[in-house]
Every structure is written in structure tokens, then in C-alpha cells.
C-alpha positions in Angstrom: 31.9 5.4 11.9 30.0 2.8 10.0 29.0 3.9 6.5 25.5 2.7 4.4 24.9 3.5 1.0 20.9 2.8 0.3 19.8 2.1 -3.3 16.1 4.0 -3.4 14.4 6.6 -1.8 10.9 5.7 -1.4 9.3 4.8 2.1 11.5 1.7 2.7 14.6 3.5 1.7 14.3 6.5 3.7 13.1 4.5 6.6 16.1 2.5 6.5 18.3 6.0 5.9 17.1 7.8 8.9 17.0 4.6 11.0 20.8 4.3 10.2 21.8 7.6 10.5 20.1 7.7 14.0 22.6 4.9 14.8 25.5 7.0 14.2 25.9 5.8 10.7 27.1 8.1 7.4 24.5 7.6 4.9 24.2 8.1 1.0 20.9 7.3 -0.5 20.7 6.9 -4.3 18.0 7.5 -6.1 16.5 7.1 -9.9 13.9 9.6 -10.1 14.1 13.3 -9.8 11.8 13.0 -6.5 11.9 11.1 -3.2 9.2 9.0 -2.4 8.7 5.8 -5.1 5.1 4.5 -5.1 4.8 6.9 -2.0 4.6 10.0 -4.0 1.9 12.6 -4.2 1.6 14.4 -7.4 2.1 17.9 -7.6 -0.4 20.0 -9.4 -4.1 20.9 -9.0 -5.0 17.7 -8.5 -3.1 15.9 -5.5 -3.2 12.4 -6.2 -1.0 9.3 -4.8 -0.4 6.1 -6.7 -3.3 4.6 -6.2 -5.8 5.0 -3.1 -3.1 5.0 -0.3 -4.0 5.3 3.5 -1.9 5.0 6.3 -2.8 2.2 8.9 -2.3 2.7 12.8 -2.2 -1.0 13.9 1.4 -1.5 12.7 5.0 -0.2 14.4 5.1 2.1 11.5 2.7 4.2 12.6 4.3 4.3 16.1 7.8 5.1 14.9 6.4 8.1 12.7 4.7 9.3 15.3 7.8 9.1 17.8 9.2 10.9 15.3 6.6 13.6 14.3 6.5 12.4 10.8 3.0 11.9 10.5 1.8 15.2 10.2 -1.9 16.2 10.8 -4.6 13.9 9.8 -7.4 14.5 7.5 -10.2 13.0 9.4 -13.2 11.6 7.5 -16.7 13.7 8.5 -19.0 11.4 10.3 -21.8 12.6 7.5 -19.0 11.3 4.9 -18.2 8.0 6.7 -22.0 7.3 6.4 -21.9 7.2 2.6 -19.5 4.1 2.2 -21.6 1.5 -0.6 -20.9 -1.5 -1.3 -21.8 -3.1 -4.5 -23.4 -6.1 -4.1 -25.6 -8.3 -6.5 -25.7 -5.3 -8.6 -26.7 -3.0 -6.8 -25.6 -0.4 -4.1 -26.1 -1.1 -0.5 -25.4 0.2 3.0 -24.3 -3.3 5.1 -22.6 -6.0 3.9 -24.3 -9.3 3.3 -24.8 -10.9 7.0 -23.2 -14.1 6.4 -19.5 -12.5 5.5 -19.6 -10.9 9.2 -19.3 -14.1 10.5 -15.7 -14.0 9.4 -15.1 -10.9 11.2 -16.4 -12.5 14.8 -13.5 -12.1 17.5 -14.7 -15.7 18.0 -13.7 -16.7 14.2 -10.9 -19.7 14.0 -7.7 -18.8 12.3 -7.2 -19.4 9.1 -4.8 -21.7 7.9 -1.6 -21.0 5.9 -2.1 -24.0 3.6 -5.4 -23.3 2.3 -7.0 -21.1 0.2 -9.2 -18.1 1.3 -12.6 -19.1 -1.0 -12.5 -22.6 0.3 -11.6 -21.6 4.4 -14.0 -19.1 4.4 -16.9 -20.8 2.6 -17.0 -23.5 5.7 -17.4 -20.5 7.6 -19.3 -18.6 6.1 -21.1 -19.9 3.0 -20.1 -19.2 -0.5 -21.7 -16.2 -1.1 -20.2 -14.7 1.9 -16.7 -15.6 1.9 -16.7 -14.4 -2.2 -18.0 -10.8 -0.6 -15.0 -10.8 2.1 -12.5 -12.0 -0.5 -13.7 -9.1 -2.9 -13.5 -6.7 0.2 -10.5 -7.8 1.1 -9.1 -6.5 -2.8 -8.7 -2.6 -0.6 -5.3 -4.3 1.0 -4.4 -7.2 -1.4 -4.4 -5.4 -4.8 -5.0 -8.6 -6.4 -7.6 -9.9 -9.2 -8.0 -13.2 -7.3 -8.2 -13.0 -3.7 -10.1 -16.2 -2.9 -7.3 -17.9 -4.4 -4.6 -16.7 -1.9 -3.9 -18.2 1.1 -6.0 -18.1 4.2 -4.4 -16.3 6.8 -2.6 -14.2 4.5 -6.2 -12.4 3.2 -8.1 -12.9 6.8 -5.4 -10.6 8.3 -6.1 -8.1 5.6 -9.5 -8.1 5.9 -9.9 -8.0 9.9 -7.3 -4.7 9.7 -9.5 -3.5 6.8 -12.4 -3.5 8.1 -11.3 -2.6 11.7 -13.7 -0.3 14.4 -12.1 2.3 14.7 -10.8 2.4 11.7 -7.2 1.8 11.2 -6.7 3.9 7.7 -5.9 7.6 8.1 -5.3 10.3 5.4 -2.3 12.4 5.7 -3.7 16.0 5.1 -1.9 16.6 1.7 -1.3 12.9 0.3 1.5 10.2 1.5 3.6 12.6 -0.4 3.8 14.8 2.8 5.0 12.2 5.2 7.5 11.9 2.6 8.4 15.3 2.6 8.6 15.1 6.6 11.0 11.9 6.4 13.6 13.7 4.0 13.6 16.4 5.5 14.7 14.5 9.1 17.1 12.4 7.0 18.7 15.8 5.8 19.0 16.8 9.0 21.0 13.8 10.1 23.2 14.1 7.9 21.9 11.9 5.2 23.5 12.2 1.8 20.7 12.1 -0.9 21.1 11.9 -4.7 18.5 11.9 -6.7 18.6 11.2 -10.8 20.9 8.8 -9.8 20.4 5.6 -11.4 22.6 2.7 -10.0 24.2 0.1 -12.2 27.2 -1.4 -10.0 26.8 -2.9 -6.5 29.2 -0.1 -4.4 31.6 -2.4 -2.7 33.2 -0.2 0.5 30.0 0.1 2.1 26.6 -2.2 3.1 24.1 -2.1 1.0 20.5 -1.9 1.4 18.3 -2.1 -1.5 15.5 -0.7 -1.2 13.8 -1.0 -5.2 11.4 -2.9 -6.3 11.9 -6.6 -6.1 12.1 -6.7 -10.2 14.3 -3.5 -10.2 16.6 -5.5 -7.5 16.8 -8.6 -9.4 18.2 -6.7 -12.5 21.0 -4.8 -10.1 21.8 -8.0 -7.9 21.7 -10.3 -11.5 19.5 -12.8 -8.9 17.3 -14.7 -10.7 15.6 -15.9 -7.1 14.2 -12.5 -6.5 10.1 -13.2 -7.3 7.4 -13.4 -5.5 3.8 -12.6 -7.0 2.0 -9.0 -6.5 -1.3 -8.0 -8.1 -1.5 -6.2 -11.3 -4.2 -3.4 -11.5 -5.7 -0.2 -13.4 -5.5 3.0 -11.8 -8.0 5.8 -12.5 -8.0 9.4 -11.2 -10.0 11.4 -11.8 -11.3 14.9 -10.6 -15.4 16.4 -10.8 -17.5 18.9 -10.4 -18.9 18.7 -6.9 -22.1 17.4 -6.5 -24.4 16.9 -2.9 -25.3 13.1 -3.0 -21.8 11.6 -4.2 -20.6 8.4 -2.3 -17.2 8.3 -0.3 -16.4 5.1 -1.0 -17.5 2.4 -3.3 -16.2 -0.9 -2.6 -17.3 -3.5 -5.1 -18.5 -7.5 -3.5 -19.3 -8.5 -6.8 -15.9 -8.6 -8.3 -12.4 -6.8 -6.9 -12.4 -3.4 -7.0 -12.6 0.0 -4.7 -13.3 3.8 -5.8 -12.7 6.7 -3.1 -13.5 9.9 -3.4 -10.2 11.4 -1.1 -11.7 15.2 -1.2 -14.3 13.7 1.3 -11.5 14.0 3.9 -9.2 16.2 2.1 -10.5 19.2 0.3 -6.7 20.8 -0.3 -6.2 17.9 -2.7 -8.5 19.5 -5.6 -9.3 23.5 -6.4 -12.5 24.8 -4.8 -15.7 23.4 -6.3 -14.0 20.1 -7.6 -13.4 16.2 -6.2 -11.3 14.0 -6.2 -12.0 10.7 -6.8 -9.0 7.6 -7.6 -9.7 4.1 -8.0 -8.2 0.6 -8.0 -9.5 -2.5 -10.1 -7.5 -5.7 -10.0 -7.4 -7.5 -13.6 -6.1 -10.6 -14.5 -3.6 -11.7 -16.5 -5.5 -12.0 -19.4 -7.6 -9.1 -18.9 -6.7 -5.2 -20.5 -6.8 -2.3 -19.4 -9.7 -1.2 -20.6 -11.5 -4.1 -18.7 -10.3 -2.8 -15.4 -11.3 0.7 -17.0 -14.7 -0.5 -17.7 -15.5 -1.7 -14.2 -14.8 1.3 -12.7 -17.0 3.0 -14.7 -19.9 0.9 -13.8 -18.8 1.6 -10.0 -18.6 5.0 -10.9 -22.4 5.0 -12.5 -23.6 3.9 -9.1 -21.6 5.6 -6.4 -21.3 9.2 -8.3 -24.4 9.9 -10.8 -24.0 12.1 -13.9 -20.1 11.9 -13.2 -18.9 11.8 -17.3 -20.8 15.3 -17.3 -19.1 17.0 -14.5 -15.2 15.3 -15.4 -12.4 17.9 -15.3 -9.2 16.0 -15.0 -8.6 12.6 -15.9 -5.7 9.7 -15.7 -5.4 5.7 -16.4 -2.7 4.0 -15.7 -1.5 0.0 -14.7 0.4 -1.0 -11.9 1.7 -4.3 -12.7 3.6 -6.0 -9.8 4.0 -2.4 -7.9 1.2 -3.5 -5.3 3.0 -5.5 -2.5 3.7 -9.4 -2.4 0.7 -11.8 -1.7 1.0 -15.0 -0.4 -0.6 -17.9 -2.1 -1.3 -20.8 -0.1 1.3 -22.9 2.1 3.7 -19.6 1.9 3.9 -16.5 4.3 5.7 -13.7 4.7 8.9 -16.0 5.6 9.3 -17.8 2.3 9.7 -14.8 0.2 13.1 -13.6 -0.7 15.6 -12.8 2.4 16.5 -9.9 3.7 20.0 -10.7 3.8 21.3 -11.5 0.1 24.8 -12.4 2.0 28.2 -10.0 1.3 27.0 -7.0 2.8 24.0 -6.7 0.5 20.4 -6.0 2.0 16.7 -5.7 0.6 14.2 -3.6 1.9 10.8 -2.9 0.4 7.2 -4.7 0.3 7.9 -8.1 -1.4 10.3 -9.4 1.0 10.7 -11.5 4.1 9.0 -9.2 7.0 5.5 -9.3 8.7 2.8 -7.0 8.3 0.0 -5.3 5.9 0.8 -3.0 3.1 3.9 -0.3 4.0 4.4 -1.9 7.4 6.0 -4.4 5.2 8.8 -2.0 3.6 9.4 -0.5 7.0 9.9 -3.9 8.9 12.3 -5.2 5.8 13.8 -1.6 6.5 14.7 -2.1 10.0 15.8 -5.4 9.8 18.6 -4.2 6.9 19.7 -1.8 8.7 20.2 -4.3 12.1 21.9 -6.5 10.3 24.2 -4.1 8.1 25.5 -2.5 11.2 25.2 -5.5 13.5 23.3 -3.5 15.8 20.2 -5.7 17.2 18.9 -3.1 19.4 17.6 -1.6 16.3 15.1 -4.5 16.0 11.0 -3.9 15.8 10.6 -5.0 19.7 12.5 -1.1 20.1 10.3 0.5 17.7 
């Protein structure tokens, strides 16, 4: 029996557990924190947030594989009546539609973009300056990055077209991601997977493969690998839960600058007591931009989408994610130049900075899959079977 040790239990690692263990292989998964889940987590509490305004998308094999698997879970749908009250900030000022000129990008008709550009300067031959910096700004819901015009081309039009998808691709996991989790350990458990949690990993095992599913910075301290980087956005977080209040917006997505509020109680009342909201937001900065700057802009989006909002605050939380957000691609790169999936010697990387197609978690679970083909040799357990 072929034996696996995974470093990490987030989404990547216990994709790549149960995908092994399905293959006949004894499994040990390691992991730091005294939870499952990594950047997958739903906090416990009153107040169920995730890191971040997570959703899960349908278009990838992800979603298909879940599914397969009954690990989805029910859905929180979005009421029609709440759908309606997505804004978009633009020129200042709320709005209903997007500016016409960035739907031109969205045309079935539209040329693809190329790899070796960047997005501001593809997309302003399409589409006019004004347009294409709207779309690029849109585009911050799946990038998580303070520049998105500056990426390359085809890398931000395939966010944007899944983003901004009909029907939509994003669904809400009744609960918080933190319930698919749930689901996935539990199946892991009952394949026999070994799981350890508070248990930090120093050393390499060297009787086993080894998938590493971490963070790419967390796997370039274990594997001493210089080589392991690739650029991810850097962004403020803030939660925060209100008094409910007829006339709040669902979403607020901002065209002016990156930057997207949610309020995930439209969909999902069980995530906040009776008679409260919850609302979590994501604002790229820059390098040289603070906290407090990404802070202040969602404030203003805050002013506009959810009036009298500092009055009716019952919970709050900031926080930065800094290179926790997924790779991005600038221009003349894709997904194939980041780092390999196969570090040679038996050693494997999984997670969402690393050589494998897709948008957001499709990334983990398609660097997860291909670990585990490769560590057992087994490629019938590539993504054409899943």
C-alpha cells in the first residue's frame, strides 16, 4: 500500500488527502493550527465570518468533484429582491449598471486577450479608457490585487468573464466555506485519513511522498527553496456585523478604485444572531499604502451602500492579508511559469500559487490532484477523471 504524508490541512490539503486515500493510499495529514481548513475557515462564534468574502464558483472541476462527492452541502441562494441591490461605485456615486463601454469586454464576440500584455492597455483598445479601468476595478472580486490593469491580459479577462457570469457562477455554502470543510474531513476520516492537527512540521519526512500543501512562503521556509515566489495581492479585511436596516445594499463593488463590500446575511441569515448583518469586505492596497488606507475606503463604500452604519455597529474586525490571496500573473507569465508541482525527490506542492489552471480555489484543487498523480504514479487520477 502506497503511503502519503500531506503537509496542511486547508482546501488543497484535504483535497489532495481524500483524493489519495480514495486511491488506496494510507494517509497522514499534518497540520499547524488547532483547526482544519487554512484560509478556508469559518469562524466560530456569533458572527460567522470566512477570511475574507469567499464564494464558491461552479464553472470549475471543483465544484463537480464536491458535488460527486456530496461535499457541497446546501446552498444559500441569494433572494432575487437581494440580487437587485448590487451598486456599483462609479464616478462617485452609486449606480445600478455598469458604465456601457466596459460591457463591450464582456461580448461572447470579444478577442482574447493576450498573455504578453497588460490588461489597462488590451482593454482600453477595446473598450476605451474609462471602461477597461471599471472592468479592471471589477475584476479586484477574483484578483485581490491593488493593481489589476497592470496584470496581464488574459490572466484578469478570465476572471472577469467568470465574475461577472449569467447565471452566476458564485454560490454561498449555507454556514460559511468552513462547512464544506467540515464535510471534506469528515470523508477523509472516514477513509482512513490520519489527521494531526497543532502539528507544526520542521523536517521533510523521508519514507513517504510528500505533498505540501502551505502557503507558497510557508513552503519555501520547509523546502529551504529560494525559487518558491510568485506575486499575490496584499489587502485589508473588514468584518463587520449591524443592526438590520430595510434599504442596505448587497453588494458594493467599487469602479473607481479596487475594492468590494458584501453583506453575506443577504443570502445567509444563520451567519449573524436575529436582528443583525453581516457585512465583510476586501480593499486591495499597495505596497506603500497602510492599513488604515484600505480601512478608509471601505468606509466610504460603506457610507454609500449601508447608511447610518457607524450607528448601528455591533461587532467589528480589521485585519491584512498580505500574500494569502492566490498568485496573479503579470504579463508574459501564466499559470505555467509559476513554481512546479513537482519539486523532484518525492516532494509535491499543492495550494493556489503554483503551476495549475483555474480561478481562485480551483487552483489549490487542480495543484492537488496533480500531486497526488504524480506521487503515486497513478494518471488516471488526472482532472480529465474529475
Amino acid at each position: 500500500m502506497h503511503r502519503i504524508t500531506v503537509i496542511g490541512g486547508g482546501f488543497a490539503g484535504l483535497t489532495a488527502a481524500i483524493t489519495a486515500a480514495e486511491a488506496g493510499a494510507k494517509v497522514t495529514v499534518y497540520e499547524a493550527h488547532h483547526t482544519l481548513g487554512g484560509r478556508a475557515r469559518t469562524a466560530e462564534g456569533p458572527y460567522r465570518t470566512n477570511e475574507g468574502p469567499h464564494a464558491l464558483y461552479s464553472g470549475g472541476p471543483h465544484w463537480t468533484w464536491l458535488k460527486q462527492r456530496n461535499l457541497i452541502g446546501p446552498l444559500a441562494p441569494v433572494p432575487p429582491l437581494e440580487a437587485a441591490r448590487l451598486r456599483l461605485r462609479h464616478r462617485g456615486v452609486l449606480r445600478r449598471t455598469p458604465p456601457f463601454a466596459m460591457l463591450k469586454l464582456l461580448r461572447r464576440s470579444a478577442q482574447r486577450a493576450p498573455v504578453d500584455a497588460d490588461f489597462m492597455t488590451w482593454a482600453s483598445g477595446v473598450a476605451g479608457e474609462e471602461g477597461a479601468r471599471a472592468a479592471a476595478h471589477y475584476a479586484a472580486v477574483a484578483l485581490f490585487h491593488h493593481d489589476p490593469g497592470a496584470l496581464s491580459a488574459a490572466f484578469v479577462q478570465e476572471r472577469l468573464r467568470r465574475a461577472m457570469r449569467v447565471p452566476p457562477e458564485a454560490h454561498y455554502p449555507r454556514g460559511g466555506w468552513g462547512s464544506v470543510i467540515d464535510r471534506m474531513a469528515a470523508r477523509a476520516w472516514n477513509l482512513g485519513v490520519r489527521m494531526e492537527t497543532l502539528a507544526r512540521v520542521d523536517t521533510l519526512p523521508t519514507d513517504t511522498p510528500v505533498v505540501v500543501a502551505t502557503s507558497l512562503a510557508a513552503a519555501r521556509r520547509l523546502l529551504g527553496d529560494a525559487s518558491l515566489v510568485w506575486p499575490s495581492g496584499r489587502t485589508v479585511l473588514v468584518d463587520l456585523a449591524v443592526r438590520t436596516r430595510r434599504g442596505d445594499a448587497f453588494v458594493v463593488s467599487d469602479l473607481d478604485a479596487p475594492g468590494w463590500i458584501e453583506r453575506f446575511t443577504a443570502q445567509d441569515p444563520s451567519l449573524a444572531p436575529a436582528g443583525e448583518q453581516v457585512i465583510q469586505g476586501q480593499i486591495p492596497v499597495g505596497p506603500e499604502e497602510s492599513k488604515a488606507d484600505g480601512v478608509a475606503r471601505a468606509e466610504e463604500l460603506l457610507d454609500l451602500g449601508f447608511a447610518g452604519w457607524r450607528e448601528r455597529v455591533a461587532w467589528r474586525r480589521e485585519a491584512v492579508a498580505d500574500g494569502r490571496t492566490g498568485a496573479v500573473d503579470p504579463p508574459g507569465s501564466s499559470w505555467r511559469d509559476r513554481p512546479a508541482v513537482d519539486r523532484g525527490d518525492g516532494v509535491y506542492l499543492a495550494g493556489d500559487q503554483v503551476a495549475a489552471p483555474g480561478v481562485l480555489s480551483e487552483v489549490s484543487f487542480t495543484s492537488a490532484l496533480t500531486a497526488v498523480s504524480l506521487a503515486l504514479g497513478r494518471r488516471e487520477l488526472d482532472l480529465k477523471r474529475a
